[in-house]
N, C-alpha and C positions, 0 to 999 in steps of 0.2 A: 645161195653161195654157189658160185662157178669153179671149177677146180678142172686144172690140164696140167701138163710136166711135157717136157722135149727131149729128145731121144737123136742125139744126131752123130751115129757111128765117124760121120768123116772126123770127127772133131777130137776122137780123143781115143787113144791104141787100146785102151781096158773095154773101153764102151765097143769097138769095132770087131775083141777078141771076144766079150760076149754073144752079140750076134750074128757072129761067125759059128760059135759052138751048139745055139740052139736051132740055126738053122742047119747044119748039120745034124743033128739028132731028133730033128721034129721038121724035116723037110715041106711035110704036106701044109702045116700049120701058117695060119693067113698073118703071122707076126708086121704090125704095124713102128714105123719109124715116122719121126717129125714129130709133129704134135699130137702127143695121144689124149685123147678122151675119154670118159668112165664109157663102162662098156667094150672099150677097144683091148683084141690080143694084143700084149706089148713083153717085155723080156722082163723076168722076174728071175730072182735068184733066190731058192729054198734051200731046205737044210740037207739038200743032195748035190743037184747042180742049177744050173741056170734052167728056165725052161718059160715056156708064149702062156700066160694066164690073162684074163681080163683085167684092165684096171677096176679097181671098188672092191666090195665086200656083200656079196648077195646075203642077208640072216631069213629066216622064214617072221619073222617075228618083227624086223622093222621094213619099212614101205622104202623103196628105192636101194642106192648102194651107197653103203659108207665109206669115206674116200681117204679119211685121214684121223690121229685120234688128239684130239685135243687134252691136254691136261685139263681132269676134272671135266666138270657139265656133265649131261645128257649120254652120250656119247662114250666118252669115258666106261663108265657100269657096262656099256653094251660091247667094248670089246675087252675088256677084262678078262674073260673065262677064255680067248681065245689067245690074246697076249701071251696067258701064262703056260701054252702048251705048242702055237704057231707062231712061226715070225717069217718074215723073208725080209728082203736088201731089194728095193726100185732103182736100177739106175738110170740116172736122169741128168742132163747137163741145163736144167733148170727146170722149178716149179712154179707154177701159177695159181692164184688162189686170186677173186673178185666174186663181188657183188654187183647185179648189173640195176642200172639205174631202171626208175619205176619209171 
């Protein structure tokens, strides 16, 4: 499974006043717009302010980065314990989710 989101400040005053405020308060930071990809700094909003975090979810205990949580499966149990004490807001003027042919 493929997973991206798009990030296009022209497009929308909320989207444009987020990345106006963390690039003022995190100037040095490589913050990515357009199409982001797991791995990539992009604008996240925590339970302070907005601020440049990687997209995904590093655990020491699962292999690669978990991107999204599905109701129920696998997945699910693994962000459970993290759900019920962290959360933040992506914002994204669209998500993408595929499977790439074999």
């Amino acid at each position: 499974m493929r997973t991206s989101y798009h990030v296009f400040p022209e497009e929308n005053i909320e989207m444009r006043q987020i990345i106006s405020q963390i690039v003022e308060y995190f100037p040095q930071s490589p913050l990515t717009t357009g199409r982001i990809h797991p791995s990539q700094i992009a604008p996240i909003i925590g339970p302070d302010e907005p601020q440049p975090l990687p997209f995904g979810l590093s655990l020491d205990f699962h292999k690669g980065l978990l991107l999204n949580d599905r109701s129920g499966g696998e997945n699910n149990r693994l962000f459970s314990p993290i759900l019920a004490s962290t959360r933040c807001l992506v914002p994204a003027n669209s998500f993408l989710e595929w499977t790439p042919r074999k």
